[in-house]
C-alpha positions as CSV (number, residue, x, y, z in Angstrom):
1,X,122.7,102.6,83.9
2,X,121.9,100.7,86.9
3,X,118.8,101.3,89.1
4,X,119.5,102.4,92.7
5,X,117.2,101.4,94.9
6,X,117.2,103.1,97.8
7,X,113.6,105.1,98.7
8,X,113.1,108.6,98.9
9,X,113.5,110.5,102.0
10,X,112.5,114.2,102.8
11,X,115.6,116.0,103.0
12,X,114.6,117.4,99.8
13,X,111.4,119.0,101.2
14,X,113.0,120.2,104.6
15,X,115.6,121.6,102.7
16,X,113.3,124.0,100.5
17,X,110.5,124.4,103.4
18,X,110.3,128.3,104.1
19,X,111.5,128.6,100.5
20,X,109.9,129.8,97.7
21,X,109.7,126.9,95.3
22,X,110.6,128.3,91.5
23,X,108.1,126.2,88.6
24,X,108.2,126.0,85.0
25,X,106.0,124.8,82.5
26,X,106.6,123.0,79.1
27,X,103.3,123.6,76.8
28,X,101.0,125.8,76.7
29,X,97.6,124.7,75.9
30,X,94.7,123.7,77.6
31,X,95.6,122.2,80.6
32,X,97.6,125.7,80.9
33,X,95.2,126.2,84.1
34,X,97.2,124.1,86.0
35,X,100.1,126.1,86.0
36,X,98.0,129.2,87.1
37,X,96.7,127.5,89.7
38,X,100.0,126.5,91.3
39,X,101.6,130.1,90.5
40,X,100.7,131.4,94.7
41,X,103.7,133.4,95.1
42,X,102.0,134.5,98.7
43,X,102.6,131.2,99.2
44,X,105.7,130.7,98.0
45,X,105.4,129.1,94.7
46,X,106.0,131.1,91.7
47,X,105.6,130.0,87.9
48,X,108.6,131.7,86.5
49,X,109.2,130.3,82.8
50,X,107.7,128.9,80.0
51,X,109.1,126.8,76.9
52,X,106.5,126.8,73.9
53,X,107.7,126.6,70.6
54,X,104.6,128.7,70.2
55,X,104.7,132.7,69.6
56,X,101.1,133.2,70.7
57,X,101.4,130.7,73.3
58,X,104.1,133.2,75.3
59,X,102.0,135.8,74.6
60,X,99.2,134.3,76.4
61,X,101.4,132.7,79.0
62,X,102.6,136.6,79.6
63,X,99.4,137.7,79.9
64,X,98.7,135.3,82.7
65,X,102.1,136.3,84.2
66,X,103.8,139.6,83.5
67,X,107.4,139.1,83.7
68,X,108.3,135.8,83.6
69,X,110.7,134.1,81.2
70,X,109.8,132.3,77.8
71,X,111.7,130.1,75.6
72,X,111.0,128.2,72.5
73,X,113.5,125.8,74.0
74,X,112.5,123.7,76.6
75,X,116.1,122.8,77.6
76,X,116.6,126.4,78.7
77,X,114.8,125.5,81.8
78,X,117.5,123.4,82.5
79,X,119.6,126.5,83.4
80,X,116.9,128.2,85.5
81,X,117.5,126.5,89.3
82,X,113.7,125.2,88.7
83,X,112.1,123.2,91.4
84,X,109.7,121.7,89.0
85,X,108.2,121.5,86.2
86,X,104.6,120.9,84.8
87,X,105.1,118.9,81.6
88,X,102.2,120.1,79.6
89,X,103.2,119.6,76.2
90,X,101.6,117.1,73.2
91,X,101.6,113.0,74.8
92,X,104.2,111.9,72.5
93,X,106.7,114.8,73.8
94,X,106.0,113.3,77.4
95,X,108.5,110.9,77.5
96,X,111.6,113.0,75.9
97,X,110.4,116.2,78.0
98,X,110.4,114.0,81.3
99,X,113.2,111.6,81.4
100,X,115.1,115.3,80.5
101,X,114.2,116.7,83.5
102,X,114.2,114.0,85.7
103,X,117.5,113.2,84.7
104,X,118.6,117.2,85.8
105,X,117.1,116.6,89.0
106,X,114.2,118.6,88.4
107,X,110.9,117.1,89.6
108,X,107.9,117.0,87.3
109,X,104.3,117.1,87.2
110,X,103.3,115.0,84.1
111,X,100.1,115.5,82.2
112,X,98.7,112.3,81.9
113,X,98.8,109.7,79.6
114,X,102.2,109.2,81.5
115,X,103.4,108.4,77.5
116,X,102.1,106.6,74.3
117,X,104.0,103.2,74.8
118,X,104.3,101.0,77.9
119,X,107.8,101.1,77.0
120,X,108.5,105.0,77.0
121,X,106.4,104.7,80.5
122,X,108.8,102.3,82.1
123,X,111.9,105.0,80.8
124,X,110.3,107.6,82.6
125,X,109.7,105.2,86.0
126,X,113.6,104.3,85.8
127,X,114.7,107.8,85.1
128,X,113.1,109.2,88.2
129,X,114.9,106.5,90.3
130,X,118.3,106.6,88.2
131,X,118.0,110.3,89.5
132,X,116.1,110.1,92.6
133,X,113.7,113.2,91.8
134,X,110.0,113.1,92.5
135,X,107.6,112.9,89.6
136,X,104.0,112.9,89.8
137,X,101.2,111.6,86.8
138,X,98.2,114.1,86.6
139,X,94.9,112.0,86.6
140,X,92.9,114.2,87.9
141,X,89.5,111.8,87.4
142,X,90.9,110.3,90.9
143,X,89.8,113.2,92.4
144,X,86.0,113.7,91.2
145,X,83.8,113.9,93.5
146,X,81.7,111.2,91.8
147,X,84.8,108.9,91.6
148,X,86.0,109.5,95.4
149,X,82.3,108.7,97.0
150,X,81.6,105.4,94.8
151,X,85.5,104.4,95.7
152,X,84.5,105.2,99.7
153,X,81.4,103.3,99.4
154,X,83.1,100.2,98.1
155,X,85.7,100.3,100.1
156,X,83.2,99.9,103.5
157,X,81.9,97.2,101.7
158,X,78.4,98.7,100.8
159,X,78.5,96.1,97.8
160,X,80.5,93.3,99.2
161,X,83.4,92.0,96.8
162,X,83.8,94.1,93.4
163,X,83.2,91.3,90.7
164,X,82.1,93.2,87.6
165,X,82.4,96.9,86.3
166,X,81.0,98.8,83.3
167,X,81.8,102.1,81.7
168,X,80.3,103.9,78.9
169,X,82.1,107.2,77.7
170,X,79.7,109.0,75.0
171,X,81.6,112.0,74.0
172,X,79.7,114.6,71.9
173,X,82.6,117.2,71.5
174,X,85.3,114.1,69.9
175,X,85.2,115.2,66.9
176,X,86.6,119.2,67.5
177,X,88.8,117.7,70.1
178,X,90.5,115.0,69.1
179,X,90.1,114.8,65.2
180,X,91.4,118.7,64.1
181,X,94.8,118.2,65.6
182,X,97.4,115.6,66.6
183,X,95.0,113.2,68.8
184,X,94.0,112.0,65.5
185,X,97.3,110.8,64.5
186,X,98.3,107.5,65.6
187,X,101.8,108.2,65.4
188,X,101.4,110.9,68.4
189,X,98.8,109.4,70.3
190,X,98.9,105.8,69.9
191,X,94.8,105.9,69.6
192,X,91.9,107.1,71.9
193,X,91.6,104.3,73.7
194,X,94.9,105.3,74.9
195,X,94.7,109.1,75.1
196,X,91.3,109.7,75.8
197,X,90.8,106.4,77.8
198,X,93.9,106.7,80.1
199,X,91.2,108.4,82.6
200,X,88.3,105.9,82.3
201,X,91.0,102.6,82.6
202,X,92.4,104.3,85.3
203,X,89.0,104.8,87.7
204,X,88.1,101.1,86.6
205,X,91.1,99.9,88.3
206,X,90.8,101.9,91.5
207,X,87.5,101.3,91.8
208,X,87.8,97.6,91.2
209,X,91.3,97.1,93.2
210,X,93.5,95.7,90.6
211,X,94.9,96.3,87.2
212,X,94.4,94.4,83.5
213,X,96.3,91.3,83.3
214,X,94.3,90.5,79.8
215,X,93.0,92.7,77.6
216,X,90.7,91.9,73.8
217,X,88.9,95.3,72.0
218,X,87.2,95.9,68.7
219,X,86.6,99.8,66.9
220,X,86.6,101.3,64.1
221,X,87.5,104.6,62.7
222,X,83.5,104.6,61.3
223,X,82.7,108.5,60.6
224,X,85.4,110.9,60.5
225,X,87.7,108.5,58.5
226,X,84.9,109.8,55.6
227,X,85.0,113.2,56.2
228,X,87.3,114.7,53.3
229,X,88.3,118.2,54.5
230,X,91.2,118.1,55.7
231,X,93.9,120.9,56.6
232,X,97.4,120.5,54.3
233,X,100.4,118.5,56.3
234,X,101.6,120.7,58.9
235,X,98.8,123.0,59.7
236,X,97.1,123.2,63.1
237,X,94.3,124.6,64.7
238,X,93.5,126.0,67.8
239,X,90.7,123.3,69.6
240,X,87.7,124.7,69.6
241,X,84.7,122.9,71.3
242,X,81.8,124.1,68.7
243,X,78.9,121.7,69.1
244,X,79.3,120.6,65.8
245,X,76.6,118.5,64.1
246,X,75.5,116.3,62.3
247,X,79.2,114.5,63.1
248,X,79.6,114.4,59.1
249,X,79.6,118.3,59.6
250,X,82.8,118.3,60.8
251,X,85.5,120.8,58.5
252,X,89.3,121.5,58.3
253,X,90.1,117.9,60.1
254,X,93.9,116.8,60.7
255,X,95.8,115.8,57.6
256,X,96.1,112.4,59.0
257,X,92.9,111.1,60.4
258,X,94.1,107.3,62.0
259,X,92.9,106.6,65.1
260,X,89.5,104.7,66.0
261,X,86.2,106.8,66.6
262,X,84.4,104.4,68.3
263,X,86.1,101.5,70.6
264,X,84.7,98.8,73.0
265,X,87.5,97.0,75.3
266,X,86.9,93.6,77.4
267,X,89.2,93.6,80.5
268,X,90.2,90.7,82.9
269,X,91.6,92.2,86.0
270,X,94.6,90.7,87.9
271,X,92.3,89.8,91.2
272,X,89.3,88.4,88.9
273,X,87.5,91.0,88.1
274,X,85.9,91.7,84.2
275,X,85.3,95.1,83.6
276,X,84.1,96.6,80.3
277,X,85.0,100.3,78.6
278,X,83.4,101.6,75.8
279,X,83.8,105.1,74.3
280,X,81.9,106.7,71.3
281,X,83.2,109.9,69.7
282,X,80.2,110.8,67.6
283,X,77.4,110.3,70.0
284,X,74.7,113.9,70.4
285,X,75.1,113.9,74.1
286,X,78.4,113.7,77.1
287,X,77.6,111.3,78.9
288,X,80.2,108.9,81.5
289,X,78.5,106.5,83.5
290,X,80.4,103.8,85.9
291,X,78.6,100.7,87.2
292,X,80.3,98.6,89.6
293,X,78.7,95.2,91.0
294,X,79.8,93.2,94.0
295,X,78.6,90.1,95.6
296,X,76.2,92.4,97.7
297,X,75.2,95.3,95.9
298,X,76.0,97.6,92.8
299,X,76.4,101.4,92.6
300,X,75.7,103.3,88.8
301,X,76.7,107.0,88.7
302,X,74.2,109.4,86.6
303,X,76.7,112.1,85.4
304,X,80.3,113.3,86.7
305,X,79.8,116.8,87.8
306,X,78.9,118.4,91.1
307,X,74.9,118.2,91.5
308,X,75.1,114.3,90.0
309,X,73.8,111.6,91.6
310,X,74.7,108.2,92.8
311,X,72.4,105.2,93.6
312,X,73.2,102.6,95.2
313,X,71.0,98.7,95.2
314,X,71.7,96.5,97.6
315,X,68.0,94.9,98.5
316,X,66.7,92.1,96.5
317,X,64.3,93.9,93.7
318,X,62.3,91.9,91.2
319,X,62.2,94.8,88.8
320,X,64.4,98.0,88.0
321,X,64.7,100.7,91.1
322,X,64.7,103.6,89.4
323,X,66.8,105.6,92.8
324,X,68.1,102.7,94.0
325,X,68.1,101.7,97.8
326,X,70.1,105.0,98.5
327,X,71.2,107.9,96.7
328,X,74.0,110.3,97.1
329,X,74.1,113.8,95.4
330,X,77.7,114.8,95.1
331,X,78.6,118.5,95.9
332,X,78.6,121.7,94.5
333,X,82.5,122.5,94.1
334,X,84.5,125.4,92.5
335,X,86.5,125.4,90.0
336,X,88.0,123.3,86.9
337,X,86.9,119.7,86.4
338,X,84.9,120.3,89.7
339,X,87.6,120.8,92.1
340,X,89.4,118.3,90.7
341,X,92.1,120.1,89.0
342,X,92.6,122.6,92.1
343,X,92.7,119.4,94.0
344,X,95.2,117.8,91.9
345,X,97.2,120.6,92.1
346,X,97.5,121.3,96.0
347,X,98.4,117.3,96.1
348,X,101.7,117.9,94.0
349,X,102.9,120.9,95.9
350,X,102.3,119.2,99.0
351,X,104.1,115.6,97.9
352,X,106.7,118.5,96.5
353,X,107.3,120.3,99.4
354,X,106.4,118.2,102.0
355,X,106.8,114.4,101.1
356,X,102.9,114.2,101.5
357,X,101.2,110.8,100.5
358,X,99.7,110.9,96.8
359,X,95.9,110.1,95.3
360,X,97.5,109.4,92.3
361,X,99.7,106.2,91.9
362,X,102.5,106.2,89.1
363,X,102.0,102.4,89.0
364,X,98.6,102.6,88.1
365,X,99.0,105.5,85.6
366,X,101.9,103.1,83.6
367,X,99.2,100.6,83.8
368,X,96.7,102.6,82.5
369,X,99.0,103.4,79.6
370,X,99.5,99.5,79.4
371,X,96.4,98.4,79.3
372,X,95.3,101.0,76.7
373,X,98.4,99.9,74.6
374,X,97.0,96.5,74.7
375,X,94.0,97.0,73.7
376,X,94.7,99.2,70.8
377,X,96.8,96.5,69.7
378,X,93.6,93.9,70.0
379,X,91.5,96.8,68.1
380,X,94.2,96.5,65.0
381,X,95.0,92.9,65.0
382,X,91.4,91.6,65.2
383,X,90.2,91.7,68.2
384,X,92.0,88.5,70.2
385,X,92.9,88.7,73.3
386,X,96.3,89.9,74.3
387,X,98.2,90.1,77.6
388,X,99.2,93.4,79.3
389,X,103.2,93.5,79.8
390,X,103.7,93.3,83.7
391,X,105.9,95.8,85.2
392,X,109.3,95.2,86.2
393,X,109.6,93.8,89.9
394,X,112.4,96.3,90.3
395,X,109.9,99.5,89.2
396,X,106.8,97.9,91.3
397,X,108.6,97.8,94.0
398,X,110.2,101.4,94.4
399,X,107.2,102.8,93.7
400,X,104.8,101.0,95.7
């Protein structure tokens, strides 16, 4: 089908202003919240249905909201005069359960990774403008407080020219999360670097100004691949974050343990920039910590939360600073993620209704995707370098 390119106007969002807007959600687990949070019927936005192929899942969902619909079928939604729809569902589901609905006319909020191959991201890109219906990528991390204060500081220039950036991801609970379910198959999630990472390689680019052009990464899958207790084929389990330990503690894994525990990826930006990403899955302690340098400064979060700080160097020091040349202690905010997700939401229903400029970029989240693709290939063919596939002239320029 050939791509129209003609850009979106807002006679969509006159058309339903002073209407109530009628959501749906596909998935019910736990980024669930979301949905709650965009249910404001005095408002006039109402989640109304729910397709989970899981029983306890509409229970729950009913719970939350008495009276709304629930299907195991998430093609009955088609048939509900929807608005939109928050895709919620497992990351290899995302592009099916999006290039549906787009196709319908039905705009969509998409958890992110956008999808589990560059490929199935560029579908998604071309169904939205085959169909002309809005669809917005939920990376939340762009709207941490940590992230949004050390992305205003470089952007006056407090460091001078972003040349080199740095992010370690130590996550203690990777082993409940993402090795007792799906995440640790590669066949649904491509690997962590993708899944899990699609956050991290995301902030790196915003805060550095450009994306991966080249992309070379080593890992290994180097404890839970040992771990021999594993649940039969078929069999799930609910995630639980347990603070299990010793890592070799771990019980009733997924039957198909595949994807790399520990990874560390090398990044060449398209404007210059090297930026490095490393993520641990069996470390005691949470821990994600940026550093960005520039020809006149650097800035080093400590923590990610409200109450964390941010130091910023940029005097000449002949020995470490310990707080930096100034500090910044990012604010006490309510709610999931730290705001963030309340955030995230009130963005999409205000691009949905009102045409409202977007945070969130669905270039960068396919190049997220991309560049996490890329890498996992370097991981599993020996660590040389490999090129991130550029996006489609036609794609970059509708959507930028």
């Amino acid at each position: 089908m050939p791509i129209r390119l003609e850009r979106w106007t807002p006679s969509w969002g006159e058309a339903r202003m002073g209407l109530p807007l009628r959501i749906g959600v596909i998935g019910w687990g736990l980024r669930g919240g979301l949905a709650i949070l965009a249910h404001q019927p005095s408002d006039g936005v109402e989640v109304v249905a729910l397709a989970d192929i899981s029983e306890k899942a509409q229970a729950a969902f009913l719970q939350r909201i008495p009276g709304a619909v629930v299907t195991s079928d998430y093609r009955d939604l088609l048939e509900m005069n929807l608005d939109a729809v928050f895709v919620l569902s497992p990351d290899w589901l995302h592009e099916e359960h999006a290039s549906v609905l787009l196709g319908a006319e039905i705009a969509v909020y998409l958890e992110k990774p956008m999808a589990i191959t560059t490929e199935g991201c560029d579908r998604i890109l071309r169904a939205a403008i085959c169909s002309g219906t809005k669809l917005f990528v939920g990376h939340n991390m762009r709207h941490f407080g940590v992230v949004r204060k050390m992305k205003e500081w470089i952007d006056e220039g407090r460091i001078g020219e972003v040349k080199a950036a740095w992010c370690r991801h130590f996550v203690s609970y990777g082993g409940d999360a993402y090795f007792r379910d799906w995440h640790a198959d590669r066949s649904k999630s491509t690997g962590l670097l993708l899944q899990k990472g699609a956050h991290d390689i995301d902030v790196i680019h915003w805060l550095c100004g450009g994306y991966s052009q080249s992309v070379s990464a080593i890992g290994d899958l180097a404890v839970y691949g040992k771990i021999s207790d594993r649940m039969p084929a078929g069999e799930s389990i609910k995630v639980a974050f347990r603070k299990t330990w010793p890592p070799m503690s771990l019980d009733k894994l997924n039957s198909v343990v595949d994807v790399e525990d520990i990874n560390m990826m090398q990044m060449t930006l398209d404007n210059g920039v090297l930026a490095s990403y490393q993520q641990c899955h069996f470390t005691p302690d949470a821990w994600r910590n940026y550093t960005v340098i520039g020809t006149e400064g650097r800035i080093e979060n400590f923590g990610d939360s409200p109450g964390s700080v941010i130091r910023l160097w940029n005097q000449n020091h002949q020995a470490y600073a310990e707080h930096g040349d100034i500090e910044f202690v990012v604010p006490e905010a309510v709610g999931g993620h730290g705001g963030a997700d309340e955030q995230i939401v009130g963005e999409f229903l205000d691009y949905l209704r009102m045409g409202k400029m977007t945070v969130t970029s669905l270039i960068a989240a396919r190049q997220s995707v991309a560049a996490g693709v890329a890498a996992t290939e370097s991981v599993r063919s020996g660590g040389h370098a490999v090129q991130v596939p550029r996006i489609a002239p036609e794609l970059l320029s509708y959507f930028s």
